[in-house]
BAVO-261536 format. One line per 8 residues: number of its first residue (from 1); their letters; for each residue x negated, y negated, z negated of N, C-alpha, C. Coordinates in steps of 0.001 Angstrom, whole numbers, plus 500000, padded with zeros to 6 digits. Atoms other than C-alpha are relative to their C-alpha. Layout:
BEGIN
NUM> A> X,Y,Z,X,Y,Z,X,Y,Z  ...
//
This chain:
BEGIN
1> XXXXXXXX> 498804,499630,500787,780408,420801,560086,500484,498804,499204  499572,500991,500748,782880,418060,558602,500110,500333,497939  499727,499817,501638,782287,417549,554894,500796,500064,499330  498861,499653,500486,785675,418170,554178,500010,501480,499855  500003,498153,500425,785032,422081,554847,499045,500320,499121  500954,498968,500785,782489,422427,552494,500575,500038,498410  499408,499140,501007,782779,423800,548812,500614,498330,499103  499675,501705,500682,784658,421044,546665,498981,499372,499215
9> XXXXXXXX> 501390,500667,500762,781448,420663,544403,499131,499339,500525  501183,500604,499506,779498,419741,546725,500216,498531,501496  499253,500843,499447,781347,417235,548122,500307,498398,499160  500021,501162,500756,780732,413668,546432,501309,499204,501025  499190,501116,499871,783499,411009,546859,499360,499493,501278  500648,501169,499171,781070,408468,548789,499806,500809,501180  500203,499340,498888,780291,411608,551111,501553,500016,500913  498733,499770,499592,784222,411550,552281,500155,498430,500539
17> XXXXXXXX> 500101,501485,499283,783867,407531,552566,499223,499828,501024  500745,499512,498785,780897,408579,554772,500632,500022,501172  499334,499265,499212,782322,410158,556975,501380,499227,500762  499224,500833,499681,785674,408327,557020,499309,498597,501137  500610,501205,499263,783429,405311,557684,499736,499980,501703  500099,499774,498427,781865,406766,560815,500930,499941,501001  499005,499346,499385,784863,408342,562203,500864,498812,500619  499545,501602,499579,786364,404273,562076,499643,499729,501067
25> XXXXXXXX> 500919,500654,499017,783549,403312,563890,500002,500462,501576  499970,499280,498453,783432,405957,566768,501669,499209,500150  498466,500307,499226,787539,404817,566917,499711,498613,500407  500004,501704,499592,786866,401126,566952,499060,499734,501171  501075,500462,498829,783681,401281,569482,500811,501043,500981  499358,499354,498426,786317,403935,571980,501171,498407,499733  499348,500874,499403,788753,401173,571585,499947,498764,500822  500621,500872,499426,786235,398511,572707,499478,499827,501278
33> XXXXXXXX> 500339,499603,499379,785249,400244,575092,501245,500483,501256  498430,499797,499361,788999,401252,576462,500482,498453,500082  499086,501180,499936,789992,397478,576351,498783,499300,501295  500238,500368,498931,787307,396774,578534,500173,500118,501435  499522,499460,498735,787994,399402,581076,501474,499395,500393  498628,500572,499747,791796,397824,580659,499672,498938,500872  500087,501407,499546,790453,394463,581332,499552,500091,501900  500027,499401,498598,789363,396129,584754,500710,500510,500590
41> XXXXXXXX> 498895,499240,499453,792161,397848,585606,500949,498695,500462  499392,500969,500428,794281,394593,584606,499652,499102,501060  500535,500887,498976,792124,392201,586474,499775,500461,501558  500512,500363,499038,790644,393755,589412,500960,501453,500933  499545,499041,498961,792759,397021,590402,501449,500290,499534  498579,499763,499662,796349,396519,590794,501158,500378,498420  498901,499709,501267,797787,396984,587129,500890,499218,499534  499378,501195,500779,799119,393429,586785,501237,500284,501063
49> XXXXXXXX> 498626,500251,498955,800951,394180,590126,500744,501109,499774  499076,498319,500484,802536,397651,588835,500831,499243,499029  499175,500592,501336,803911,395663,586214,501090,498840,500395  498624,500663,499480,805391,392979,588197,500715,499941,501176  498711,499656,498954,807009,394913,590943,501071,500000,499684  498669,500249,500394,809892,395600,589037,500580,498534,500136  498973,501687,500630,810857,391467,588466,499983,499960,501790  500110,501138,498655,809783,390830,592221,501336,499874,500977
57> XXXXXXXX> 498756,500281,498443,813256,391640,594309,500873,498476,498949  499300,501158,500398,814663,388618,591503,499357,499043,500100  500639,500943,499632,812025,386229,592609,500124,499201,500949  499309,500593,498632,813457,385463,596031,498782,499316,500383  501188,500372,499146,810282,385435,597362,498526,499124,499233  500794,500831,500321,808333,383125,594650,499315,500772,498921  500945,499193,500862,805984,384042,591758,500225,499814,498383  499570,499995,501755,806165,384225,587807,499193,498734,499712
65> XXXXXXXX> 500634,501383,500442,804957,380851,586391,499703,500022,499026  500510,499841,501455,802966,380123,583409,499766,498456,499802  499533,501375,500849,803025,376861,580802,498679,499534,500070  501436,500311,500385,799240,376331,580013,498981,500442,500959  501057,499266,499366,796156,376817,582043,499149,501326,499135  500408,499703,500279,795009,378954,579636,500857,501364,500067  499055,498976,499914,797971,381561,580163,499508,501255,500404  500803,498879,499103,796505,383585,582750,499129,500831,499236
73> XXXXXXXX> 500569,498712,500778,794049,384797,580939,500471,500442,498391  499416,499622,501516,795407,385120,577652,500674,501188,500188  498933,498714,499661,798137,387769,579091,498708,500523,500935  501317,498563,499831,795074,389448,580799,499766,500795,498527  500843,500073,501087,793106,389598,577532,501212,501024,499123  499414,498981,500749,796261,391201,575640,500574,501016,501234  499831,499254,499362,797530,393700,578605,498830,500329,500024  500798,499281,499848,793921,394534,578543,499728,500861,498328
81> XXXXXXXX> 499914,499589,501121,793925,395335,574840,501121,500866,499390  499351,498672,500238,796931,397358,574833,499922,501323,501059  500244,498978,498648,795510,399251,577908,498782,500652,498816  500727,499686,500843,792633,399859,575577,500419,500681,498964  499880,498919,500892,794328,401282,572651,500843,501052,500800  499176,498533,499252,796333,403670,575041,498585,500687,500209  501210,499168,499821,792969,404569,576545,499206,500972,498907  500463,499704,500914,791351,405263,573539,500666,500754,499031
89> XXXXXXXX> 498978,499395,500821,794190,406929,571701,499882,501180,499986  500470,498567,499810,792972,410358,572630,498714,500026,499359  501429,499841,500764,789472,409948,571055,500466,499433,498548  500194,500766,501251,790699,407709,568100,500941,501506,499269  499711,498740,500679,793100,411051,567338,499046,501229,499988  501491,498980,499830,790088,413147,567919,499253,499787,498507  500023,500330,501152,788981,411662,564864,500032,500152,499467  499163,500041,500828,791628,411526,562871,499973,501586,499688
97> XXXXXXXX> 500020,498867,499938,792015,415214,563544,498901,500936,499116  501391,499327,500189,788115,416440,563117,500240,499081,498560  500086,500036,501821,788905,414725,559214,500936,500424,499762  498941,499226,500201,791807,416155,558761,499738,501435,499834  499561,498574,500254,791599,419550,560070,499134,500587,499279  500600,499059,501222,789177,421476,557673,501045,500058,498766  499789,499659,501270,791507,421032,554728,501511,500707,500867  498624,499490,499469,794560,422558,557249,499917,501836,499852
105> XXXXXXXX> 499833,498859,499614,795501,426293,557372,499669,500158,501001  500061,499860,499081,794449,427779,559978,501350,500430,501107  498838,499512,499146,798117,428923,561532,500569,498269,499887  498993,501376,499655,798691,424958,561050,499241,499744,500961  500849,500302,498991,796152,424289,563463,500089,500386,501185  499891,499520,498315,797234,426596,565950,501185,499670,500456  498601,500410,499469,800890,425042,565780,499339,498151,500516  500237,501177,500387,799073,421309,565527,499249,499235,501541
113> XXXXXXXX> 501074,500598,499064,796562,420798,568236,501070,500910,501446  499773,499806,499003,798673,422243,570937,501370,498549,499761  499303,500771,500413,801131,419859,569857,499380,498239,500259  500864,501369,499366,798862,416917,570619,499733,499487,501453  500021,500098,498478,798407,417817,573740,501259,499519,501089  498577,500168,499962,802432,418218,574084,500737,497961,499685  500010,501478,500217,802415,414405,572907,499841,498902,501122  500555,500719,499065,800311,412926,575462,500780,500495,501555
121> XXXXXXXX> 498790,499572,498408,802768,414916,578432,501532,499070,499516  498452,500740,500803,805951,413331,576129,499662,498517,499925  500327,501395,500002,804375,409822,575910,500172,499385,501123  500305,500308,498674,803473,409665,579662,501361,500222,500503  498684,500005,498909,807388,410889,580850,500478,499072,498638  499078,501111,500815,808717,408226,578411,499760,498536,500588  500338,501571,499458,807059,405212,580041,499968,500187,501377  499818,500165,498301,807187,406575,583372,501980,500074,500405
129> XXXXXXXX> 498705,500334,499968,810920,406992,582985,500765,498349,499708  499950,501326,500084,811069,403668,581598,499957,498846,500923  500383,500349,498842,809302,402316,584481,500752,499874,501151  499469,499743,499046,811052,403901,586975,501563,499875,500225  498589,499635,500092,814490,403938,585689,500798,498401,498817  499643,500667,500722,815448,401647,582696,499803,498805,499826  499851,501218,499692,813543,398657,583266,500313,498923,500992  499185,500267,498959,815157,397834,586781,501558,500008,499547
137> XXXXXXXX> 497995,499860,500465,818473,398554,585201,500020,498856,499040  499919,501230,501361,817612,396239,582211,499893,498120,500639  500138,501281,499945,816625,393528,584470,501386,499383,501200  498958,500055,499428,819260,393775,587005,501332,499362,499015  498842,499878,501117,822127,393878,583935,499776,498358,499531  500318,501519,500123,820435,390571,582459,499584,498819,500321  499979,500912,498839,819762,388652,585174,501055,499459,500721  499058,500369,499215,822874,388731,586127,500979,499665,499755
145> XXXXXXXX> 499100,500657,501224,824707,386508,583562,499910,498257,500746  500683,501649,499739,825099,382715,584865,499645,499666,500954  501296,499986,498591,823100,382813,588090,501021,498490,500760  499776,501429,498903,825741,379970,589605,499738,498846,499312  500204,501005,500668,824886,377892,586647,498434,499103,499973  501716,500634,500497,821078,378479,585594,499076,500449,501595  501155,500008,499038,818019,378342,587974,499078,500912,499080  501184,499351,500457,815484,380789,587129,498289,499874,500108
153> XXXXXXXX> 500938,500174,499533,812002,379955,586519,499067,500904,498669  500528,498550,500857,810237,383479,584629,498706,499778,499673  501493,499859,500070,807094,382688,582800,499506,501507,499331  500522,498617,500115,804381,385473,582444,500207,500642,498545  500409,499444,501028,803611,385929,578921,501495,500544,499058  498732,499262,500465,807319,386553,577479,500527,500966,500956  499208,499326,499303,808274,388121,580642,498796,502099,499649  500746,499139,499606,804995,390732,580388,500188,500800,498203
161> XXXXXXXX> 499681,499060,501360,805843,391403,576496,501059,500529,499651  498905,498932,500222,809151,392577,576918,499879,500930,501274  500229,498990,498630,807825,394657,580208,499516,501420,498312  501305,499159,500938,804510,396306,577260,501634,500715,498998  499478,499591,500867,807347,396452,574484,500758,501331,500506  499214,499141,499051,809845,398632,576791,499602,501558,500081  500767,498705,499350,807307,400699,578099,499298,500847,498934  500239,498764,501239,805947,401886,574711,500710,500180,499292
169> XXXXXXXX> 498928,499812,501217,808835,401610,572458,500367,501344,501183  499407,498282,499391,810269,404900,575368,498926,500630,499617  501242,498963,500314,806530,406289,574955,500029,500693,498592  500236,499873,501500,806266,406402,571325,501920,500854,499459  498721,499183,500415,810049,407639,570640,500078,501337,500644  499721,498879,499216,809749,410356,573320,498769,500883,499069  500450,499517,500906,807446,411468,570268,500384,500822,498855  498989,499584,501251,810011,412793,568019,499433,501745,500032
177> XXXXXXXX> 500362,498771,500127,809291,416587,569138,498517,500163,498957  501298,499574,499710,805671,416402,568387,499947,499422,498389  499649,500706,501199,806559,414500,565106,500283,501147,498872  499250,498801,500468,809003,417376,564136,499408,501216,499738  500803,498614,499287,806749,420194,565227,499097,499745,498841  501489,500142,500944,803575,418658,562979,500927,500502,498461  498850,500055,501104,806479,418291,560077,500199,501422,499442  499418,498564,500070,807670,421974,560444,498585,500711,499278
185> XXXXXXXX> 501076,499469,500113,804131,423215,560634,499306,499696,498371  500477,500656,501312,803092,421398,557222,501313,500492,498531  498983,499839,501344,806282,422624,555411,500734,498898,499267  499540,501278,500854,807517,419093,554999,502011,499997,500537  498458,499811,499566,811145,420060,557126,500201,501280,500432  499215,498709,499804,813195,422824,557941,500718,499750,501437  499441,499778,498680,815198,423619,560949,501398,500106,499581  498415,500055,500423,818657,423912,558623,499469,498312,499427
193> XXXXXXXX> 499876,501254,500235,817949,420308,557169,499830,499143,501072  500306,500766,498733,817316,419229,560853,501727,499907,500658  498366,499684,499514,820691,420715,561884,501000,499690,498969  499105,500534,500620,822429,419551,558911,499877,498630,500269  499855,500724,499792,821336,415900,559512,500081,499296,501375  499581,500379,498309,822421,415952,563540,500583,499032,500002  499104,501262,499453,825106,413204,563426,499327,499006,499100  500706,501268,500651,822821,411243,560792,499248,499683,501204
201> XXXXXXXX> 500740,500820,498663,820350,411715,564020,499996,499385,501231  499446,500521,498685,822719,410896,566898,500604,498494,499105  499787,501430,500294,823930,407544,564744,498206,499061,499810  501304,500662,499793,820041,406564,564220,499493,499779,501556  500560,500144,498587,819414,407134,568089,500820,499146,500622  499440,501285,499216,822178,404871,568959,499518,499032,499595  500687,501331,500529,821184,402239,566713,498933,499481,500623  501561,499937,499357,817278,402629,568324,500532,499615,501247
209> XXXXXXXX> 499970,500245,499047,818656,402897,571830,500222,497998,500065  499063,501465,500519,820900,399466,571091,498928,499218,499868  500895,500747,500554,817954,397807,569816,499122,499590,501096  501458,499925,499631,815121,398756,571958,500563,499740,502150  499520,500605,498594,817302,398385,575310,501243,499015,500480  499420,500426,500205,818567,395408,575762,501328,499739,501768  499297,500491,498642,821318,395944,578640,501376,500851,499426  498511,499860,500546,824779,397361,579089,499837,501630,499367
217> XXXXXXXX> 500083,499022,501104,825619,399976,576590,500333,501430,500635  499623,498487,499584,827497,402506,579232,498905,500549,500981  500732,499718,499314,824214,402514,581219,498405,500014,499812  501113,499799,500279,821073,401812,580005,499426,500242,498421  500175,498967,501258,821511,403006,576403,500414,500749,499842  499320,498535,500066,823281,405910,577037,498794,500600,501219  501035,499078,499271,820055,406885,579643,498938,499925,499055  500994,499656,500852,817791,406344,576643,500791,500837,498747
225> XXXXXXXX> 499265,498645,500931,820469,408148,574094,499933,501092,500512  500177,498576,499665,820701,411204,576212,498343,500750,499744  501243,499558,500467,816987,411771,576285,499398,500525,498894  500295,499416,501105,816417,411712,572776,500727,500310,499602  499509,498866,501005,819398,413555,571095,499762,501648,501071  500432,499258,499278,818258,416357,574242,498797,500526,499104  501204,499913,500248,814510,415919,572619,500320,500380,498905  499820,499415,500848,815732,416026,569179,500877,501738,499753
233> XXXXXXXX> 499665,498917,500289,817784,419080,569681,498546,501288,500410  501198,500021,499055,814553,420181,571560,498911,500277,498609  500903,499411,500710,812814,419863,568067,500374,500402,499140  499255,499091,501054,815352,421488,566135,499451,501802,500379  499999,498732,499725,814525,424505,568085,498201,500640,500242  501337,499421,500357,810891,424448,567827,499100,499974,498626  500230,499662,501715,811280,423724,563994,500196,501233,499496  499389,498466,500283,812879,427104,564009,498855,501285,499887
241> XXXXXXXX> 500796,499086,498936,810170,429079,566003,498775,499499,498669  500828,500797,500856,807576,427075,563739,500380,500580,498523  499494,499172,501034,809122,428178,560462,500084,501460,499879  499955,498570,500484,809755,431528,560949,498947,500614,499699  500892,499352,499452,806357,431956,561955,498919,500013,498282  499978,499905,501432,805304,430358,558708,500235,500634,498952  499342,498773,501308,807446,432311,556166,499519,501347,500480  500063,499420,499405,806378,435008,558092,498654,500227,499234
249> XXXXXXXX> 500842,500700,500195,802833,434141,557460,499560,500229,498466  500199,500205,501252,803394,433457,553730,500539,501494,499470  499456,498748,500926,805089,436899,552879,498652,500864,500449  501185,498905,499929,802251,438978,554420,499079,499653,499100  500780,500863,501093,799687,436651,552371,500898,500294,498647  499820,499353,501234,801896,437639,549412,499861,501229,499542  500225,498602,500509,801891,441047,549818,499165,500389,499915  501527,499795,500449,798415,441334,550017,499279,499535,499159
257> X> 499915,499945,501317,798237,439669,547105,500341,500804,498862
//
């Protein structure tokens, strides 16, 4: 049982640093442990080449070039370390969670942890859309500025950090539901202050799109704008469902008071 559920007296300070402490540790030895399995994936089974199919029809046949002998592995070493905290990102919230949830309601828990799960399906179609759809469009669009002037010669390590950035900046935004949902569940938003600040959230999602994709505006930020004001309306309507269930919740608990 986490020493957060037990009685508050008996619960020393240093016992909560305890605990915390561990809980680090298990996250930091799954991430060590996830960056290695990366470094295998990375190196020996096909992950470096998933990554640079997209560039290859602008290669005209030749290969990505790097500055230093030491390149190569360096862009291993970090593609294996952000393969690692993805890996590990399910145990390191495992964690986070098991200290957390004892001091939660129990009706937050049953909106919370399905909601996690809902995360990791919303993460995975954000970078596979990305993948499949936005960063072919992004490289097409900017590649294709100049071409009778400049010669192209694409080294790895800038070309492979705006591939990583891409692919999690869609992951991590296609997060907003699961964001919203925890939010609702905790009593920190509403479902009328969600729907009153709609055009505050369709001018923030252009801005984001704009930012985070850098190609033409009537095509590859209007396929990452649609997505999320879709998603955000998406968690307007499960702030709703979430709330009622709450107030709902809190009046029976009053009256039995």
């Amino acid at each position: 049982m986490s020493m957060l559920g037990r009685n508050p007296g008996e619960m020393p300070f240093l016992d909560h640093l305890e605990e915390l402490r561990w809980r680090a540790l298990w996250s930091l030895l799954a991430i060590v442990v996830g960056a290695i399995v990366g470094f295998i994936l990375v190196d020996r089974m096909e992950a470096m080449t998933l990554l640079i199919r997209p560039i290859e029809p602008f290669l005209e046949g030749g290969k990505l070039k790097y500055l230093s002998p030491t390149d190569p592995f360096f862009v291993t070493l970090k593609l294996s370390l952000i393969a690692g905290l993805v890996l590990a990102s399910p145990i390191v919230i495992y964690q986070i969670w098991s200290f957390l949830a004892p001091a939660l309601m129990p009706s937050e828990k049953r909106v919370i942890v399905p909601a996690l799960y809902m995360g990791v399906v919303l993460f995975l179609g954000g970078v596979v859309m990305s993948y499949k759809i936005v960063l072919p469009m992004t490289l097409r669009f900017t590649m294709g500025f100049q071409t009778e002037f400049l010669e192209q010669s694409i080294v790895i390590g800038p070309y492979m950090a705006m591939v990583t950035r891409l692919l999690l900046a869609f992951g991590i935004v296609f997060e907003l539901p699961v964001v919203i949902l925890i939010l609702s569940a905790l009593g920190l938003v509403t479902p009328e202050f969600l729907a009153s600040k709609r055009r505050h959230a369709v001018a923030g999602i252009t801005i984001l799109a704009a930012v985070l994709t850098p190609g033409d505006v009537i095509t590859v930020t209007l396929m990452m704008m649609a997505p999320l004001v879709l998603l955000y309306e998406f968690s307007i309507i499960l702030s709703r469902v979430v709330t009622r269930r709450r107030r709902v919740a809190e009046a029976a608990a009053g009256a039995q008071a």
